[in-house]
C-alpha positions in Angstrom: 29.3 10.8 -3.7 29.3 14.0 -1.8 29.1 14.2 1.8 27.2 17.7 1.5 24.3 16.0 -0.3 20.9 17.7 1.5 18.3 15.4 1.7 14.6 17.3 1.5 11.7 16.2 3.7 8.9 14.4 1.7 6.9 17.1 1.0 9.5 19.3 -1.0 9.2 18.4 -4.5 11.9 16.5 -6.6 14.4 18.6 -8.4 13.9 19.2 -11.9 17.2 17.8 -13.0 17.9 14.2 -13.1 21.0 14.0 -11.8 20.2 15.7 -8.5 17.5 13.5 -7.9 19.3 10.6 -8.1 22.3 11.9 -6.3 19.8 12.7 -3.5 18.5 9.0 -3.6 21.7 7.9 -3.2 22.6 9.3 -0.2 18.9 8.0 1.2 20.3 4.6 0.5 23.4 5.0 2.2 21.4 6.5 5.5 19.4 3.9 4.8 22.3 1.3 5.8 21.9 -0.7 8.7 24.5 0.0 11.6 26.3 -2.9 12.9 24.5 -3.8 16.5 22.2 -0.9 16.4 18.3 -0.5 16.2 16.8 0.9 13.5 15.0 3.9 14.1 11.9 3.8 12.3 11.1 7.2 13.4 13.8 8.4 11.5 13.2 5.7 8.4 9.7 6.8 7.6 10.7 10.3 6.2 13.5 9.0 4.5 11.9 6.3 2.5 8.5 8.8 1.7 11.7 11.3 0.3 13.2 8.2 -1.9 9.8 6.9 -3.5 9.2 10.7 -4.4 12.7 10.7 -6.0 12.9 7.1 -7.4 9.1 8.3 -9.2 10.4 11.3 -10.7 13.8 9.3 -11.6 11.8 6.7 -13.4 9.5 9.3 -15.5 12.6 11.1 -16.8 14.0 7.6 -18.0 10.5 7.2 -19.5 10.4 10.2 -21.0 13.9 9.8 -22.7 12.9 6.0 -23.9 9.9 7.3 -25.5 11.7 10.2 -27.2 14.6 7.7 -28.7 11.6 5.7 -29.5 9.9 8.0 -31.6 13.0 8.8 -33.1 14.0 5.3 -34.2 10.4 4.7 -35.3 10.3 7.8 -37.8 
């Protein structure tokens, strides 16, 4: 994963393509990653997880979408 990976505050919305969406959750996850011997801030957590439920939303409806389009297809 990229180290120049700009996470957006939670009121920006997702990107329109899937892959930049879930690159962006990514690197929420890894910021998300406990230090050794250090105290979370929560301060710092609370944008970061509103940002990665926007993200992991608009991740999950584009799988949806494709599911229900290869489902439509496999039905006809």
């Amino acid at each position: 994963m990229s180290t120049d990976v700009v996470i957006k505050g939670p009121e920006e919305p997702a990107p329109t393509k899937f892959a930049d969406a879930y690159t962006e959750l990514q690197a929420i996850a890894a910021k998300l990653k406990p230090a050794p011997g250090q105290i979370p801030d929560v301060d710092a957590i609370e944008p970061l997880v509103r940002r990665a439920n926007i993200l992991a939303a608009h991740c999950q409806e584009r799988v949806e979408s494709v599911r229900k389009l290869i489902g439509e297809q496999t039905a006809g």
